[in-house]
C-alpha positions in Angstrom: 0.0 0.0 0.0 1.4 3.8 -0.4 1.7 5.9 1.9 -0.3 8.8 1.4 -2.9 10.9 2.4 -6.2 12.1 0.4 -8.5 14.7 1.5 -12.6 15.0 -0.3 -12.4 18.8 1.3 -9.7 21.1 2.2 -6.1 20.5 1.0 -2.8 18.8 2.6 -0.7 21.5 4.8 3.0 21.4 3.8 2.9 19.5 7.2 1.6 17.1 5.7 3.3 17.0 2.2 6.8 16.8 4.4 6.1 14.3 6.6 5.0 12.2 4.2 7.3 12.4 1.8 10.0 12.3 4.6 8.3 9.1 5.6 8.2 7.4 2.5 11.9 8.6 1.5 13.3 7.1 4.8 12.3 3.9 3.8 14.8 3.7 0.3 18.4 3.8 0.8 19.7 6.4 -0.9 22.8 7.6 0.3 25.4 8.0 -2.5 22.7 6.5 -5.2 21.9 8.4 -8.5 18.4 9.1 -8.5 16.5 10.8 -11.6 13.1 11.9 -10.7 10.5 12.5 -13.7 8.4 15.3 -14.0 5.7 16.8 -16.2 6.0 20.0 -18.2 4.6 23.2 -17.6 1.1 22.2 -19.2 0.1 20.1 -16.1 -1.3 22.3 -13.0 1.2 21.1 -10.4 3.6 21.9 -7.3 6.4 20.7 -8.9 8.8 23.5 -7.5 7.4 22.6 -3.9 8.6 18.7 -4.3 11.7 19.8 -6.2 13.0 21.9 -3.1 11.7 19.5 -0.5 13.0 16.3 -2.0 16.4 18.1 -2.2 16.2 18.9 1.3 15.3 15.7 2.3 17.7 13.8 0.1 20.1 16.5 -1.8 22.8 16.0 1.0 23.5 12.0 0.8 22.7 11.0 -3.0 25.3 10.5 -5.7 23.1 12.6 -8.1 19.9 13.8 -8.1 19.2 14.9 -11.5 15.7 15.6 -13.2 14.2 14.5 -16.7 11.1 16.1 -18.2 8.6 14.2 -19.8 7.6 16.2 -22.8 5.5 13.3 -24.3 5.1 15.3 -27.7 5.4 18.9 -26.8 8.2 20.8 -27.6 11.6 20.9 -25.3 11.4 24.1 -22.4 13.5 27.3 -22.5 15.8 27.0 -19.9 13.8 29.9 -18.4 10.7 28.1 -18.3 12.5 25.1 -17.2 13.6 26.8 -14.0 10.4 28.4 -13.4 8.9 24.8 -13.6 11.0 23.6 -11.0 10.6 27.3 -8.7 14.1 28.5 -8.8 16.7 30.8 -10.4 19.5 30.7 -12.5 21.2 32.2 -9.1 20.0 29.5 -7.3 20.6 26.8 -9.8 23.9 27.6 -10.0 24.5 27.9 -6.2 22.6 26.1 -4.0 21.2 23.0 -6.7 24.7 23.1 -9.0 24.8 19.3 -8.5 21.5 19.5 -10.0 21.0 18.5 -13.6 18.1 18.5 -16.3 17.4 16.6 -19.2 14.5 17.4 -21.5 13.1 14.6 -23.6 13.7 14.3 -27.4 10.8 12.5 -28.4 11.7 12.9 -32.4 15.5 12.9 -32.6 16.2 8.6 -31.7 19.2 10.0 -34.0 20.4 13.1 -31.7 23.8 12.7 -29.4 23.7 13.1 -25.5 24.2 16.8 -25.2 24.0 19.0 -22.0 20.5 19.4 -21.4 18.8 17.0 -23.8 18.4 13.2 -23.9 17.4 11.5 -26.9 14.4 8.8 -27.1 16.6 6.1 -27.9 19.0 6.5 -25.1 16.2 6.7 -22.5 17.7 3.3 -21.7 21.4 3.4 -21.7 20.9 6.8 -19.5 18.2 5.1 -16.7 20.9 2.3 -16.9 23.2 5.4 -15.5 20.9 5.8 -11.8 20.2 3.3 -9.3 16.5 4.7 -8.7 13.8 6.5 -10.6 11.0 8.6 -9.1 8.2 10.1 -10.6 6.4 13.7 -9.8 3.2 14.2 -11.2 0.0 15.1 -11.0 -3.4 13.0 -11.9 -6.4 14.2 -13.7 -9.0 12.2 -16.1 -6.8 12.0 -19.2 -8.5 11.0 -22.6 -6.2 8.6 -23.5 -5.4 6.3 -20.9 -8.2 7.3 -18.7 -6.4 9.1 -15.6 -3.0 10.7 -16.1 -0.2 9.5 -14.0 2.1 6.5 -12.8 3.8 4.6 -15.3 2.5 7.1 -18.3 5.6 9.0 -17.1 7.6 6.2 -18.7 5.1 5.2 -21.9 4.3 7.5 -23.6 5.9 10.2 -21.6 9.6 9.4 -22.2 9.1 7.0 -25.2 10.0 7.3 -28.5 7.6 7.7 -31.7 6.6 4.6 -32.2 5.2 3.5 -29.0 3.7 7.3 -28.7 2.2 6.4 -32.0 0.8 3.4 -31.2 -0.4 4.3 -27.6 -2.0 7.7 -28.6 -3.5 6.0 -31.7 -4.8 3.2 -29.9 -6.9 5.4 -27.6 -8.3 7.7 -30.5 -9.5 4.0 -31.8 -11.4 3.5 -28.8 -12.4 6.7 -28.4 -12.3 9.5 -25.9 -15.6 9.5 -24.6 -15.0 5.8 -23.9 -12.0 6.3 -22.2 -11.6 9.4 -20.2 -12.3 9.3 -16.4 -12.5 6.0 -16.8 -9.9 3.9 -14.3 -9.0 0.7 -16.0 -8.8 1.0 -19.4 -6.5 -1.3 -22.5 -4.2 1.8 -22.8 -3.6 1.4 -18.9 -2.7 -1.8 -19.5 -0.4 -1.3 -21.8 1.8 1.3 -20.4 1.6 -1.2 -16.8 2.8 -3.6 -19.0 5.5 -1.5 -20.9 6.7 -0.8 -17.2 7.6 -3.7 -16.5 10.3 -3.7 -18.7 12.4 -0.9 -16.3 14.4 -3.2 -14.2 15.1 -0.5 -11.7 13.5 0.9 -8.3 10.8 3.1 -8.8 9.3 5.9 -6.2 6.1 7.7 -7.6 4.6 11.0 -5.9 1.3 11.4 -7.2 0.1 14.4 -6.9 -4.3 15.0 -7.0 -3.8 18.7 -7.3 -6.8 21.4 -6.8 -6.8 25.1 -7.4 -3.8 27.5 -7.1 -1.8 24.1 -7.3 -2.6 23.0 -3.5 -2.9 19.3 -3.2 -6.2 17.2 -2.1 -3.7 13.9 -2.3 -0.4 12.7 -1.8 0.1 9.4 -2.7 3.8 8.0 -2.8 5.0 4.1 -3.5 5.4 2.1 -6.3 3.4 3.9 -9.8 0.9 1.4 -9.7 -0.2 1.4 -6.5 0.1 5.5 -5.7 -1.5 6.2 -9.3 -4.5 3.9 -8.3 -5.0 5.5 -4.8 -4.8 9.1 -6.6 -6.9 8.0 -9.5 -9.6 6.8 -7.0 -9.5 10.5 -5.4 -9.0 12.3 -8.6 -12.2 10.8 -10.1 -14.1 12.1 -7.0 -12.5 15.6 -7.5 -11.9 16.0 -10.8 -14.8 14.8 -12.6 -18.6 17.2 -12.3 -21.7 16.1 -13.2 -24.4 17.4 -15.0 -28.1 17.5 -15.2 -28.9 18.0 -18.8 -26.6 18.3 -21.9 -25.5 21.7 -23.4 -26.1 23.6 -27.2 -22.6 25.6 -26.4 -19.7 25.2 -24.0 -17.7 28.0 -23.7 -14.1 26.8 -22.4 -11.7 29.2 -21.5 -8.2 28.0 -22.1 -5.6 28.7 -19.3 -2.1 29.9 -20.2 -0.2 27.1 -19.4 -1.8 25.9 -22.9 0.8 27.3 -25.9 -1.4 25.7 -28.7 -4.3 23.4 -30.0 -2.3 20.7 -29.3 -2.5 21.3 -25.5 -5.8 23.5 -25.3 -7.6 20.5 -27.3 -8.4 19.4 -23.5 -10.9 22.1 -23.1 -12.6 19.7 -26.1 -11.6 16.5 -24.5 -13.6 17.2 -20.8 -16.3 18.7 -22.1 -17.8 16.6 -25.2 -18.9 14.3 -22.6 -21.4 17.1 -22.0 -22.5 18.6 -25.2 -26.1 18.2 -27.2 -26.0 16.2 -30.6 -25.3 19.2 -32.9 -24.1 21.5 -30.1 -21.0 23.5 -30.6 -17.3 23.4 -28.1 -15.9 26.7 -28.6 -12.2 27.0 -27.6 -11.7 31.1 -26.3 -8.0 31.3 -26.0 -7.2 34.8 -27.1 -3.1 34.0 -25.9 -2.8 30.9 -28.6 -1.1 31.7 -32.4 -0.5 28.2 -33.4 -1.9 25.2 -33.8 0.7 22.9 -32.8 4.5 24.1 -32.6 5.7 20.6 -33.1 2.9 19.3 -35.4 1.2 22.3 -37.0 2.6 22.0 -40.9 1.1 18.0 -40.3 -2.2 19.1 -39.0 -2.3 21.9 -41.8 -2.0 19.0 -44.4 -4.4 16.6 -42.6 -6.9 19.1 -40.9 -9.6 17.8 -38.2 -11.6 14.9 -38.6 -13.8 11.8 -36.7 -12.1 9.0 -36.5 -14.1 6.8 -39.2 -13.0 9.7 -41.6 -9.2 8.2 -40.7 -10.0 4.6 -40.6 -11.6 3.9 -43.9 -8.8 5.7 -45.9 -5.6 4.6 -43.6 -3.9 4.2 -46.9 -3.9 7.6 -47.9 -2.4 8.6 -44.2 -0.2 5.9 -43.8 2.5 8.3 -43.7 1.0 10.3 -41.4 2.1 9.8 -37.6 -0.4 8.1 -35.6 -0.2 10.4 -32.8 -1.4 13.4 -35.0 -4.3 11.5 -36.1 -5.2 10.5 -32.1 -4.8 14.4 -31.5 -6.9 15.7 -34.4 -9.8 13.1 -33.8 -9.9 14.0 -30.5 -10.2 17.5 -30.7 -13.1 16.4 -33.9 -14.8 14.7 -31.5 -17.2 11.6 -32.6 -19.0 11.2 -35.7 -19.6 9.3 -39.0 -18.0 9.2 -41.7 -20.1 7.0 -45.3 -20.1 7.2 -48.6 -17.7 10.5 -48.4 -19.7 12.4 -46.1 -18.3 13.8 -42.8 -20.8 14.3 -39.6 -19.3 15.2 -36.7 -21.3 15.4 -33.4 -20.2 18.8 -32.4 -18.8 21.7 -33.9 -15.9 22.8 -32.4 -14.8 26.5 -32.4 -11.7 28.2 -32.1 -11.6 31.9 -30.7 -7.9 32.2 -30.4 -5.2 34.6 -32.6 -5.4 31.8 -35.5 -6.5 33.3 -38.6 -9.8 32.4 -39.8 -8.8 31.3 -43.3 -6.8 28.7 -41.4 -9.6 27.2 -39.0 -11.9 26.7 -42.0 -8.7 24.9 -44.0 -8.1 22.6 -40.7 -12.1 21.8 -40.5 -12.6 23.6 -37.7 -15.0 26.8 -37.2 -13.9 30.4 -36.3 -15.0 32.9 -34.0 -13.0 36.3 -33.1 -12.1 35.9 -29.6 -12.7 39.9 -29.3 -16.5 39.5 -30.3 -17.1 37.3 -27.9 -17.7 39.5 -24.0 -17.8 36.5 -21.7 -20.0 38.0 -18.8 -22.7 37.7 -21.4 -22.9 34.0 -21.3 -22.3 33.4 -17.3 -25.4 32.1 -15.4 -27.4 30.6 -18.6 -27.3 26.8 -17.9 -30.5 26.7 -18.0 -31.0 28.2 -21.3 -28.5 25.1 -22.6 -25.2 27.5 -22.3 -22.3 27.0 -20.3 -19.4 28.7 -19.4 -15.9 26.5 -18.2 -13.2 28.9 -16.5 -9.9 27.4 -16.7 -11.0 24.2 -18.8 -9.1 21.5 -20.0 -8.4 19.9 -16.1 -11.8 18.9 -14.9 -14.2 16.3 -16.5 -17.5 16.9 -16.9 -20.0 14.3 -17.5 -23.6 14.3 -17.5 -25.1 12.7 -14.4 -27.5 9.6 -16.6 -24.5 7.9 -17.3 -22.5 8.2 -13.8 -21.5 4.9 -13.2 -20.1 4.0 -16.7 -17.9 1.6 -17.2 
């Protein structure tokens, strides 16, 4: 069992997050081991910096190394700035008090690229874990609409894989379908990323993290991924997922910042189709986003946004497409049909963002000028069939006649 600590209402004291940690620490032997610890980008809510200080206080002093590798997954490498903002410190600080501190970002798409300061290719992923004597995992756990709820061993598969098993694991869940798999616990992508674990013949310590607003924490669950992504999932899906009584005609999500692009603000689509009439409309308001993906956008520009059926009965013409773009632009699409040439999606999907018009229609999707649109004017209208998500893309929302799903 982990040893954690989970809370329905009200949120973990730093007490708390210290003395279990502390506890849980205690019981590895560390001293002059090499430890990496794993930890999610800047697009998961998280207190990373408060775990990256207090698992250096707690262990800093006696390890070998105590380095840090950021699971990018498929989004594009961190500035060193934004890196160190992650993590809560400064380039001072780094370079004082955490010198002995190092950090690797994933290279997902480079199983070519060297070892260089800073950057760790996908195929070396191996020989470097080979390189510690302990791997830990930081991260957070949310309904995720690929493998159900974020967290655990996805730190590993996809989130420090290379293409292919990215490919295969994002495409895999984009078969199935999002609105079969999100919020749900056990699920066949969750079993394969247990499985794909089980490959990592080294010690593993996972932190996860059910986080709540202004990144304080309703959970703290640390041992082995499996078991401390299963406690936090079980909280998460009591936190993290609302319920409602009717469907809606229009969801207004408002992207938060920590979303660069589509290819991270899709999630506002993701937890909220769940919720939306037949024929209603998701609309996207993110003013702040340029691009649709930074890594993927010239793929999605040739492709565009489609159901999945629109993919799977001509997989020949996009067999040189990578599967991961198709997962990511059929789950943004949403569900729908696709015979005898015809395309019906099941809701329209919006984007009011800084991306031109005349590139919306070209990627299939609809456009609205984020400056026409004066948000007070759609608060309080669920009854009229309207709703209004602030800071979407974290919490699930499902309508009420199906709780209980399976």
């Amino acid at each position: 069992m982990p040893i954690g600590k989970g809370l329905e209402q009200g949120w973990l004291s730093e007490e708390d997050i210290r003395e279990l940690s502390a506890r849980a620490l205690a019981q590895i032997p560390l001293r002059n081991k090499r430890v990496l610890a794993i930890i999610p980008d800047h697009t998961r809510t998280a207190p990373v910096d408060l775990f990256f200080k207090l698992i250096y206080e707690l262990i800093g002093h006696q390890t070998k190394a105590l380095d840090y590798l950021v699971a990018l997954g498929t989004h594009p490498v961190l500035s060193e700035e934004k890196l160190l903002a992650r993590v809560g410190i400064t380039k001072q600080e780094w370079q004082a008090k955490y010198k002995n501190v190092h950090f690797f970002a994933h290279q997902w798409d480079r199983p070519d690229a060297l070892t260089t300061i800073g950057t760790i290719s996908a195929d070396e992923i191996e020989e470097i874990s080979g390189y510690y004597d302990h791997i830990f995992i930081i991260g957070p756990t949310f309904p995720h609409e690929v493998v159900g709820f974020s967290g655990g061993n996805k730190y590993f598969f996809p989130g420090i894989a290379g293409a292919e098993i990215i490919d295969f694991f994002h495409w895999l869940g984009a078969v199935i379908t999002n609105l079969k798999i999100i919020g749900r616990k056990w699920t066949a992508t969750r079993a394969v990323v247990d499985r794909a674990a089980q490959f990592i013949d080294l010690p593993k310590l996972c932190f996860s993290l059910v986080v709540g607003e202004d990144k304080k924490l309703a959970g703290l669950y640390i041992g082995s991924p499996e078991e401390a992504w299963s406690a936090a999932a079980d909280l998460s899906e009591k936190l993290h997922i609302e319920y409602k009584d009717h469907p809606y005609h229009l969801v207004l999500g408002i992207a938060p910042t920590m979303y660069d692009d589509i290819w991270t603000a899709g999630k506002v689509m993701y937890k909220s189709e769940p919720i939306v009439a037949d024929g209603g409309e998701v609309v996207i308001y993110a003013p702040h986003i340029s691009e649709i993906s930074y890594t993927h956008g010239k793929i999605l520009d040739e492709i565009g946004y489609h159901v999945r059926d629109y993919f799977l009965k001509q997989m020949e013409k996009f067999r040189h497409i990578p599967r991961a773009v198709l997962a990511h632009s059929t789950h943004v699409r949403g569900i729908g049909t696709f015979e005898d040439g015809i395309e019906k999606p099941r809701v329209q999907v919006t984007l009011a963002t800084a991306i031109p018009e005349e590139r919306c229609r070209l990627l299939n999707l609809g456009y609205r000028n984020p400056r026409s649109i004066e948000i007070e004017e759609y608060l309080n209208r669920e009854e009229e069939g309207i709703l209004v998500i602030p800071h979407a893309g974290e919490k699930l929302f499902r309508l009420r006649s199906n709780k209980g799903e399976q």
